[in-house]
C-alpha positions as CSV (number, residue, x, y, z in Angstrom):
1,X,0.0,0.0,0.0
2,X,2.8,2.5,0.7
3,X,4.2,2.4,-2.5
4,X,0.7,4.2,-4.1
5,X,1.7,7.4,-3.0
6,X,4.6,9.0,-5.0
7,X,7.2,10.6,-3.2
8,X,6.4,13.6,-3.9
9,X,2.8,13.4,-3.7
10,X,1.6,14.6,-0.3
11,X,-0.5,12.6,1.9
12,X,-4.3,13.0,2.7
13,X,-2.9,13.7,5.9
14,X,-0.1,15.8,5.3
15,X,-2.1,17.9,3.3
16,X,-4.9,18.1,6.3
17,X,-1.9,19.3,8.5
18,X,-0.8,22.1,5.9
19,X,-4.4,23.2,5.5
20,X,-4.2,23.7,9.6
21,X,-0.6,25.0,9.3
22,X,-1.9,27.9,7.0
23,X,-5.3,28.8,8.9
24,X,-3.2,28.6,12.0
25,X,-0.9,31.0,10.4
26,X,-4.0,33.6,8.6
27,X,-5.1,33.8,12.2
28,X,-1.7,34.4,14.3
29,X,-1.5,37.1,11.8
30,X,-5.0,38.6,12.0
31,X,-4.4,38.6,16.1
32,X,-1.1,40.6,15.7
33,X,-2.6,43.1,13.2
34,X,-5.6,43.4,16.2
35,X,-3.1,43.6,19.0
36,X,-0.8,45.9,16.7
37,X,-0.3,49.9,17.9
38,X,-0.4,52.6,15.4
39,X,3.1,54.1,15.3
40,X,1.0,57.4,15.9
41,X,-0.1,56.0,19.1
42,X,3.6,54.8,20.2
43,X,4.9,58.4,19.2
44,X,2.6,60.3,20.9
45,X,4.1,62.8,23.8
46,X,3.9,61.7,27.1
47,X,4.1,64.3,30.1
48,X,7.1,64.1,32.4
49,X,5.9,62.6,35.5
50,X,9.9,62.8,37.3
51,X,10.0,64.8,40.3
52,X,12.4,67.9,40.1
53,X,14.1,69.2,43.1
């Protein structure tokens, strides 16, 4: 039975895995552009909170 597949012929369940490999990766990358800060936001001036004298 194992000689069916050709070598370079994928698997039923290898491909399964690289269908779940690649929504796996679509949705790390839709959470980081969610969690992500607009550089205007990371720019924007903070006051000085340091004691002086």
């Amino acid at each position: 039975m194992s000689g069916q597949n050709k070598p370079d012929t994928p698997s039923e369940g290898e491909r399964i895995e690289a269908a779940e490999r690649e929504a796996a990766r679509f949705r790390l990358l839709a959470q980081a552009e969610a969690d992500r800060i607009p550089v205007e936001e990371t720019t924007r001036a903070v006051p000085d909170r340091r004691r002086h004298g």
